[in-house]
Each structure stands twice: as structure tokens, then as C-alpha cells.
C-alpha positions as CSV (number, residue, x, y, z in Angstrom):
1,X,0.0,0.0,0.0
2,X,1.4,3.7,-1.2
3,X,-0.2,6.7,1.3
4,X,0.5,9.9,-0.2
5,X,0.2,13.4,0.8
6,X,-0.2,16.8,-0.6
7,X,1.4,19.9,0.6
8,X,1.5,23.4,-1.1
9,X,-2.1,24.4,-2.1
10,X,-3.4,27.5,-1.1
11,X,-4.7,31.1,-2.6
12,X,-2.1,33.4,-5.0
13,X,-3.1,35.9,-7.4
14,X,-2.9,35.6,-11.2
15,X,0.4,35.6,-12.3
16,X,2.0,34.4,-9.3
17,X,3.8,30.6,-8.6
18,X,3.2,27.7,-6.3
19,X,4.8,24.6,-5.6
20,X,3.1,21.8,-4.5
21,X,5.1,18.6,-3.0
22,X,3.9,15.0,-2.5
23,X,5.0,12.6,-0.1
24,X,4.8,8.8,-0.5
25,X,5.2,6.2,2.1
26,X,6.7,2.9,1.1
27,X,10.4,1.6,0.0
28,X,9.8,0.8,-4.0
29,X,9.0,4.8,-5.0
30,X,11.3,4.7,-7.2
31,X,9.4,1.8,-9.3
32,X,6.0,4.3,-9.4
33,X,5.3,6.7,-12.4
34,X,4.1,10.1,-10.4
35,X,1.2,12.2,-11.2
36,X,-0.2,15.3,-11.2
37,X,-3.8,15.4,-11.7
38,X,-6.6,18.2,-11.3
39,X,-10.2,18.3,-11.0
40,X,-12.8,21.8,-10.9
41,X,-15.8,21.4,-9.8
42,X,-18.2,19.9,-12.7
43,X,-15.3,19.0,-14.6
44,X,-13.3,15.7,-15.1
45,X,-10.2,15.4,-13.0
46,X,-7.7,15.4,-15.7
47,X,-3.5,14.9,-16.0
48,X,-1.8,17.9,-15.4
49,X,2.0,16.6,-15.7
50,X,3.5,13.0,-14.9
51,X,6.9,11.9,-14.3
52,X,8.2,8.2,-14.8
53,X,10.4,5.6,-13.2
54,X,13.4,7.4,-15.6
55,X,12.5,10.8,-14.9
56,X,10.1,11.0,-18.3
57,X,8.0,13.6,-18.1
58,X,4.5,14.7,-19.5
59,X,2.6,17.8,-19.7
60,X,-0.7,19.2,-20.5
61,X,-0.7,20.7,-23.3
62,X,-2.5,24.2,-21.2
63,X,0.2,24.1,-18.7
64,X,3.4,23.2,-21.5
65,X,6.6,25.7,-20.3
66,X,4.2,26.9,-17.4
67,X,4.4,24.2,-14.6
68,X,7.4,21.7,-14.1
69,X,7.3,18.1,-12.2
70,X,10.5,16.5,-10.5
71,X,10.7,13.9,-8.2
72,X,13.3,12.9,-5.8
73,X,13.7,9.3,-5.1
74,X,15.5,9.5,-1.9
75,X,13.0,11.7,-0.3
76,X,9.9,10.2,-1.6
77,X,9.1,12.8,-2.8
78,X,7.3,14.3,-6.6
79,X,7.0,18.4,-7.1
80,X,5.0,20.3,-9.0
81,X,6.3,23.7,-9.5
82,X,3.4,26.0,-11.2
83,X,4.4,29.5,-12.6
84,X,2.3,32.3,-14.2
85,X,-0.7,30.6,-12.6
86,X,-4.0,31.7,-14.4
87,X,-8.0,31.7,-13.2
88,X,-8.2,28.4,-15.3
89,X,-5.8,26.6,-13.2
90,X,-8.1,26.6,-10.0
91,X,-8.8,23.4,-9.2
92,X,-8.2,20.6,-6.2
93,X,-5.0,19.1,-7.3
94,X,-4.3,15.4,-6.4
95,X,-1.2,13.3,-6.1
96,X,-0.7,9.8,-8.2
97,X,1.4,6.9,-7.6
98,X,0.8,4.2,-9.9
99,X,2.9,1.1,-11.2
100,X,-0.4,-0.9,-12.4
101,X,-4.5,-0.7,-13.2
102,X,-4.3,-2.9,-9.4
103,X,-1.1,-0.9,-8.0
104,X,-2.8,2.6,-8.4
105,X,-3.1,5.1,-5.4
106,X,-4.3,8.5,-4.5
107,X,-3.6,11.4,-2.3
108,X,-6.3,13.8,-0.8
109,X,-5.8,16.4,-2.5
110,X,-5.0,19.9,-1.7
111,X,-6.8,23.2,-3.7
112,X,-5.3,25.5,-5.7
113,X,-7.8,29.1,-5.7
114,X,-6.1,31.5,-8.7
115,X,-7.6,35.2,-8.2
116,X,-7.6,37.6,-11.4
């Protein structure tokens, strides 16, 4: 079992940055690929970026150049750093570890408010 927690949410005007940070229990990390994902309210939660076992990574195509995700295997840890954060980005963001359809686990989430 993978618990995982999100740190970093909070309120910031358009424009400005956050930096979220996930932390995952468990000794095989390092063997997950690590998500981003988002979800508004009425929408479907949908990838924001992910990051492999080899440090692959994958955007959204609304958040390309804007937001980065790194991950650090010694600390458990996956970031998502999000600059020039716009209206459209509010959402609850959640964290993803998953190494299989049956090896798939999710954080609680922590919500991002973007103010024009």
C-alpha cells in the first residue's frame, strides 16, 4: 500500500507561482510513475503533468513551459512547481502513484484558488 500526501495548495493571485510537494510512504518509489492530476468542480479530473520511473516527463498541453514536475527518489518525494498561474488553473490538485491498473493510489488532494 502507497499513502501519499499533498502539501502546497493555497490562494495566490494571477500571475504568481506555487509549488506543490507530494509525499509517498513505502520503500519501492522509485518503481511508481508520479502524477499530477486536477479536478474543478463539474469538470473531469484530468492529467496535469506526470513523471516516470526514468524521470520522463509529461505535460498538459495548457500548462506546457508553465508548470514543471521533478521527483526525488531518496525523499519520496514528486513536485509540481506552477508558474504564471491563471484563473483556469483553480482546481483541487491530487497526487498519483501508480505502477499498475491494481497498483494505483491517491492522495487527498489539496486546492489551488487562482484570483484575477
Amino acid at each position: 500500500q502507497v499513502q501519499l500526501a499533498e502539501f502546497g495548495g493555497g490562494l495566490v493571485q494571477s500571475g504568481g507561482s506555487l509549488r506543490l510537494s507530494c509525499v509517498a510512504s513505502g520503500s519501492t518509489f522509485s518503481l511508481y510513475k508520479m502524477g499530477w492530476y486536477r479536478q474543478a468542480p463539474g469538470k473531469k479530473r484530468e492529467l496535469v503533468a506526470d513523471i516516470d520511473s526514468s524521470s520522463i516527463t509529461n505535460y498538459l498541453d495548457s500548462v506546457e513551459g508553465r508548470f514543471f514536475i521533478s521527483r526525488d527518489n531518496a525523499k519520496n518525494t514528486v513536485d509540481l512547481q506552477m508558474n504564471s498561474l491563471k484563473p483556469e488553473d483553480t482546481a483541487k490538485y491530487f497526487c498519483n502513484a501508480r505502477r499498475a491498473v491494481w497498483d494505483d493510489w491517491w492522495g487527498q488532494g489539496t486546492q489551488v484558488t487562482v484570483a484575477s
